[in-house]
C-alpha positions as CSV (number, residue, x, y, z in Angstrom):
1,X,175.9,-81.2,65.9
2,X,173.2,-82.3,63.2
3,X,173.6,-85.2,60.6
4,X,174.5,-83.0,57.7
5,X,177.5,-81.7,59.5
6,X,178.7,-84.8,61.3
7,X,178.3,-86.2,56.9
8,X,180.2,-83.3,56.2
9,X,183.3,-83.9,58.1
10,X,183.4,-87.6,57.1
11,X,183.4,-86.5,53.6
12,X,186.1,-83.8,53.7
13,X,188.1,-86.0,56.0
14,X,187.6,-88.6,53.7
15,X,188.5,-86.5,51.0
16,X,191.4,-85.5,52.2
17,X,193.2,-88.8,52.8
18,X,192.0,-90.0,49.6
19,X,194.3,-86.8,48.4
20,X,197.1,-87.9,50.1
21,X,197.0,-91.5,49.4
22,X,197.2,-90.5,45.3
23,X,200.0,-88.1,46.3
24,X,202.2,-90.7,47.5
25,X,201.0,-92.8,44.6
26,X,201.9,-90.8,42.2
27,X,205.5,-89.4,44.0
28,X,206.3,-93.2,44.1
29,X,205.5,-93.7,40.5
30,X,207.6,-91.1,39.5
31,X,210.8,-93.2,39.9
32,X,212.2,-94.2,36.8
33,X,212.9,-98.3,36.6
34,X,216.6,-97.4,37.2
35,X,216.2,-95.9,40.8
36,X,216.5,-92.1,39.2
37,X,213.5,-89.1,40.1
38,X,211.8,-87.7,37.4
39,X,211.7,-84.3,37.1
40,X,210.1,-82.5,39.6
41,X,208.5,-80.5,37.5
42,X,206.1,-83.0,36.1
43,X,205.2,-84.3,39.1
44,X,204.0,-80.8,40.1
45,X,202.1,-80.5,36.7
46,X,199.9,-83.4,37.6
47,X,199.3,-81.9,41.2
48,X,196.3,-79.9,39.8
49,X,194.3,-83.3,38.7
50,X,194.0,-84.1,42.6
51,X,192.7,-80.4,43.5
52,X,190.3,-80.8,40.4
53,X,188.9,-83.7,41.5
54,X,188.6,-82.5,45.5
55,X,187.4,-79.4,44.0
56,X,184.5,-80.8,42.4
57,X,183.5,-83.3,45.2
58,X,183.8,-80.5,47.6
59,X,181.2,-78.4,45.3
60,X,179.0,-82.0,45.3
61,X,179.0,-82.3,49.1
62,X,178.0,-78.3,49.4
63,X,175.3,-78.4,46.8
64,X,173.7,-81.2,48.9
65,X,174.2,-84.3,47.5
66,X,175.6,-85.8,50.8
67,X,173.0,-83.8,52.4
68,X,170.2,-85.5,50.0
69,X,170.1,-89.0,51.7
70,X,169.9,-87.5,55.3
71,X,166.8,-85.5,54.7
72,X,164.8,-88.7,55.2
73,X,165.4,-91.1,57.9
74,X,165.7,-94.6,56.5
75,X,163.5,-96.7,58.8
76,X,163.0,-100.5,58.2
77,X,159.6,-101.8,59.7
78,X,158.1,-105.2,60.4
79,X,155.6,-107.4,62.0
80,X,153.9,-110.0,62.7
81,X,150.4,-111.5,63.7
82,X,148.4,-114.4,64.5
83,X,145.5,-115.3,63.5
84,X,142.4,-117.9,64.5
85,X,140.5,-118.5,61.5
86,X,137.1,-120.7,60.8
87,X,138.6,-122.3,57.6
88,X,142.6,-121.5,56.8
89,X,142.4,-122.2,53.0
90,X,139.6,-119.4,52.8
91,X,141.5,-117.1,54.9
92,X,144.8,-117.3,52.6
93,X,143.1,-116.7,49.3
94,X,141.7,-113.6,51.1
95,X,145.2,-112.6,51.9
96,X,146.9,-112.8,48.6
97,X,143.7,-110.8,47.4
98,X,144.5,-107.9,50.5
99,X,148.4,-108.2,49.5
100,X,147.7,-108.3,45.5
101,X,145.6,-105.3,46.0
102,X,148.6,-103.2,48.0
103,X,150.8,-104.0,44.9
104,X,152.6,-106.7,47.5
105,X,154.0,-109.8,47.3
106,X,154.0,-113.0,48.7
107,X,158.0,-114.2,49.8
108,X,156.6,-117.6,51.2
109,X,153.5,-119.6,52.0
110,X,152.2,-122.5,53.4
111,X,149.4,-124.8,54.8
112,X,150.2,-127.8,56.9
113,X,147.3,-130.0,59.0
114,X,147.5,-129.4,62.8
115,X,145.5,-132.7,63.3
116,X,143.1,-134.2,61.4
117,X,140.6,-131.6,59.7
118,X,142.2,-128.8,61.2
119,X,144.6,-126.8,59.6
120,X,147.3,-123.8,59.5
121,X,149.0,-121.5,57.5
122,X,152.3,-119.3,57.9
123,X,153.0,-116.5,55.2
124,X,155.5,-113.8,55.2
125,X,154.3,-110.9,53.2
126,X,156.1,-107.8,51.6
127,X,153.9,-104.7,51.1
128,X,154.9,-101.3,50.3
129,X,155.8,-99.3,53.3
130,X,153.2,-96.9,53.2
131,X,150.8,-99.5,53.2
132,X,152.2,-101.5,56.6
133,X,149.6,-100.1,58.8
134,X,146.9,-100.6,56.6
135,X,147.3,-104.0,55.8
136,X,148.2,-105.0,59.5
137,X,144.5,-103.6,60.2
138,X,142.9,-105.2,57.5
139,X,144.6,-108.8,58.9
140,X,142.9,-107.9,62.3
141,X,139.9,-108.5,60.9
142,X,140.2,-111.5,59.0
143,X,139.9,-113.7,62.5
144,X,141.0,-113.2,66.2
145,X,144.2,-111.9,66.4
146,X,146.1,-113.4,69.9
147,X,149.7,-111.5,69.2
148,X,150.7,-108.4,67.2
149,X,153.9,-107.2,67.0
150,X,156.0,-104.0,64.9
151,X,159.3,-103.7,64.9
152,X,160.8,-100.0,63.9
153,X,165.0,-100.5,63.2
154,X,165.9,-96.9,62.2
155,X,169.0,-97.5,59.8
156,X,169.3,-94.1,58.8
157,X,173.5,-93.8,59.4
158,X,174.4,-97.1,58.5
159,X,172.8,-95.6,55.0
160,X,174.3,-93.1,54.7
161,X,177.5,-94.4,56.0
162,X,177.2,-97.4,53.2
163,X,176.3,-94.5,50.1
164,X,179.3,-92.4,51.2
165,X,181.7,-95.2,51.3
166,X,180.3,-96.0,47.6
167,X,180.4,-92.5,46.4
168,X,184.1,-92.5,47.6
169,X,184.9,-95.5,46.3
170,X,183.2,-94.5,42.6
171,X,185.3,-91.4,42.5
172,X,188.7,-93.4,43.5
173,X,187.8,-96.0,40.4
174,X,187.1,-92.9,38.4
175,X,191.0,-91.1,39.9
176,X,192.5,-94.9,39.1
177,X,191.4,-94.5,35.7
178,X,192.7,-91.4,35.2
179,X,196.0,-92.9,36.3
180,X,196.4,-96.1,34.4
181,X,195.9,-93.7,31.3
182,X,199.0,-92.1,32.4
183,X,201.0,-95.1,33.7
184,X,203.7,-95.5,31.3
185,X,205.9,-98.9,32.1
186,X,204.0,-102.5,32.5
187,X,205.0,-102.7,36.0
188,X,202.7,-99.4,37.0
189,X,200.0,-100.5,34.7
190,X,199.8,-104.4,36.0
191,X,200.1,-102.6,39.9
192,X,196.9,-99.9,38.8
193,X,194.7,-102.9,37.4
194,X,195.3,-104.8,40.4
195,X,193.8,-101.5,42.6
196,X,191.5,-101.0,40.0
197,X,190.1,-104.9,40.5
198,X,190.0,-104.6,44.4
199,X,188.4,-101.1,44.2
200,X,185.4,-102.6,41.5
201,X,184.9,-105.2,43.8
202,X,184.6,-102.9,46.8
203,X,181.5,-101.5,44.5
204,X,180.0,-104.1,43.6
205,X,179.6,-105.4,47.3
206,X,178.8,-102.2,48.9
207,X,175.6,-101.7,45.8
208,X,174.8,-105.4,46.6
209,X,174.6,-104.1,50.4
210,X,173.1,-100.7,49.6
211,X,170.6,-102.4,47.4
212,X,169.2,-105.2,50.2
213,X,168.4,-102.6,52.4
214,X,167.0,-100.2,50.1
215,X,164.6,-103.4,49.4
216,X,164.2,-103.7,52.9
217,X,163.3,-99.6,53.7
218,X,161.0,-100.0,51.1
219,X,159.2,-103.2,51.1
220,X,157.9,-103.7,54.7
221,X,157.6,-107.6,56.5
222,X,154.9,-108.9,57.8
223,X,154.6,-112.9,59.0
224,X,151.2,-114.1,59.1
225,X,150.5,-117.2,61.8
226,X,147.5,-118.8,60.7
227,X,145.6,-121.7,62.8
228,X,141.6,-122.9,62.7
229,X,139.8,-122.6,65.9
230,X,139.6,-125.4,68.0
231,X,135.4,-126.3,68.5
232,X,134.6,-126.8,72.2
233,X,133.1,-129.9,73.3
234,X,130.5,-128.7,75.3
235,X,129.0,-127.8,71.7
236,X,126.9,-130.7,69.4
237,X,129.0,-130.3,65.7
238,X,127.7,-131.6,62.8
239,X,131.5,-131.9,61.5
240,X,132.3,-135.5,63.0
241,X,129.7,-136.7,60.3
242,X,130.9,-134.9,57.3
243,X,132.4,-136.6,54.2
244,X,131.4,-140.1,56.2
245,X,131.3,-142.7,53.4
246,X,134.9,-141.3,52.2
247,X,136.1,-141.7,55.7
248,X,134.7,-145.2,56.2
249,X,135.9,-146.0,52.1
250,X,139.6,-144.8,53.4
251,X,139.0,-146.5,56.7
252,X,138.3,-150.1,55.3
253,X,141.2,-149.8,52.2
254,X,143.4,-148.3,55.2
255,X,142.7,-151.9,57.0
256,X,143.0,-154.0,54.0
257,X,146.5,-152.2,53.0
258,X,147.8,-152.8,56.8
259,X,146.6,-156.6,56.9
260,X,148.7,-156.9,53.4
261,X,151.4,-155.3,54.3
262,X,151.7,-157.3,57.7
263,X,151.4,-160.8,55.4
264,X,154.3,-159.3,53.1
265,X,156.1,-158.8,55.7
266,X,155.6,-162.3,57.2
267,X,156.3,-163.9,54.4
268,X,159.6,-162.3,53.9
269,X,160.5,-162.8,57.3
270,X,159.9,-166.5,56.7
271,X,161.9,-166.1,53.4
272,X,164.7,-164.9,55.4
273,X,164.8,-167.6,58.2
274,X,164.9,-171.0,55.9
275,X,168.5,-170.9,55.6
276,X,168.6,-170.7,59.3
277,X,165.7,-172.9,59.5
278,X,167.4,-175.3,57.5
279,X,170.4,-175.6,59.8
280,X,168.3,-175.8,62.8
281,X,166.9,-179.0,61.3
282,X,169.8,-180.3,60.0
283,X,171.5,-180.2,63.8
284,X,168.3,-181.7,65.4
285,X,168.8,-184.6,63.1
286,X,172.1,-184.8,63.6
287,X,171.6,-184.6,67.5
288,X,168.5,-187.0,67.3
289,X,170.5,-189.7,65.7
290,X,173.3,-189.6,68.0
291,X,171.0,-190.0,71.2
292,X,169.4,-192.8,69.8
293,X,172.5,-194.4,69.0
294,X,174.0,-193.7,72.6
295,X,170.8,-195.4,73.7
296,X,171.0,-198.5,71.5
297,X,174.7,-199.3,72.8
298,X,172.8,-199.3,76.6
299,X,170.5,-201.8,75.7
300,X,170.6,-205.1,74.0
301,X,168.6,-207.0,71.6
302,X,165.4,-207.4,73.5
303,X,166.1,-203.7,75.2
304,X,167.4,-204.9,78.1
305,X,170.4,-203.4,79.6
306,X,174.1,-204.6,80.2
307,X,174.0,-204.5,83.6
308,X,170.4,-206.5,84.3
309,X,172.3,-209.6,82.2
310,X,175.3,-209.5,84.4
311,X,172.9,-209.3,87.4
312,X,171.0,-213.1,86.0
313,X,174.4,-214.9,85.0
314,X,175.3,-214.1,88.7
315,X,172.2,-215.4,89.7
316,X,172.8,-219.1,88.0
């Protein structure tokens, strides 16, 4: 069974229950507020709106407007690549030029230092779908690409799925119209408004949806690793000695700064410790002039102790 006729049967499936939902709709709606049927007879007269209405989305679906968005497959694509580079700055600007040039754009970008004087980059790039493969080659040959990957989601019935379900949903907003124009008591009209509301916002999220992946079928993704090749050391480089006296200037004010910064410090460490300095002192004078008072009462006038007096008195 092919994709048109699979789409087919969801719509007149669809259709059909859509019919029958307003049919008991409109048969419940056509109680007066006092319990009591109206008369059957205008219920039957607004019967033909529903077969209008199935009628003409019936004619839609055979003159190929379901059919329409299955004629294509809806395919998403991305990728990604790495790159080693000579100088990553250069690199980038070439990028944006490649990208600029594919009517692209640029969804992020940026350039961080792997370790001192050697840099990366990470982009992620959004280029026309026609124009994936050739931009993926033309990054090939900016550098030395170490990993290339493509992705292929093919989101072909989740599309169509999502523009039927909007398509129903449109003509249900357009039937709820139709029947708030007829609703004749406050009760009906506050009960359609409320459908109305839920149905509008149905809309709005499915075209929000719809439209994120129409972005995404037609604007592929590519990520772009960037990274400076690393120079070997069995090689003699003239690099260590470039920009020397800026080095050395940012080397010596580097120095100065720390030895600054370690005397602030200091100083408000000291600042922080007199209080506790200051009791430390006190209690050593307090303790100091105890002992020596302890030691006085031991000895006597001439510093000799209690018990060598008692020892000469004996003596005599």
């Amino acid at each position: 069974m092919t994709v048109k006729k699979i789409v087919l049967i969801i719509t007149l499936v669809s259709l059909v229950a859509l019919t029958g939902i307003n049919l008991t709709s409109c048969a419940a709606a056509g109680y007066l507020d006092d319990g009591t049927a109206k008369d059957h007879a205008e219920v039957v007269e607004e019967a033909p709106d529903y077969e209008r209405i199935a009628e003409d989305q019936e004619a839609m679906a055979e003159s190929g407007a379901v059919a329409e968005h299955t004629q294509q497959r809806q395919i998403i694509r991305s990728g990604s690549i790495s790159l080693s580079v000579e100088d990553t700055r250069k690199k980038v600007a070439e990028i944006r030029d490649l990208v600029n040039d594919l009517d692209g754009l640029i969804d992020s970008s940026s350039i961080y230092e792997l370790r001192e004087g050697q840099y990366g980059a990470r982009m992620t790039l959004r280029v026309p779908e026609k124009h994936f493969e050739a931009l993926l080659d033309q990054l090939e040959n900016l550098g030395k690409a170490t990993d290339i990957q493509t992705q292929l989601e093919d989101v072909t019935m989740h599309y169509v799925d999502l523009r039927s379900r909007l398509d129903n949903q449109k003509s249900q907003e357009e039937r709820l119209k139709d029947i708030l124009d007829m609703a004749e008591s406050v009760e009906d009209v506050l009960e359609v408004e409320k459908e109305l509301h839920r149905v509008r916002g149905e809309i709005e999220s499915m075209t929000a949806r719809l439209t994120q992946m129409e972005d995404q079928i037609n604007y592929s993704t590519i990520h772009v690793s960037i990274r400076e090749e690393t120079i070997p050391s069995e090689t003699i480089s003239p690099i260590a000695f470039q920009n020397l006296g800026n080095r050395i200037r940012e080397a010596f004010i580097g120095s100065i700064n720390f030895v600054l910064n370690a005397i602030s410090i200091m100083i408000i460490a000291f600042s922080a410790l007199i209080p506790v300095l200051i009791i430390v002192i006190v209690l050593a004078i307090i303790i100091w002039l105890l002992i020596r008072r302890h030691h006085r009462r031991k000895t006597g006038p001439r510093g000799d102790s209690s018990e060598t007096k008692y020892t000469d008195s004996d003596d005599q």
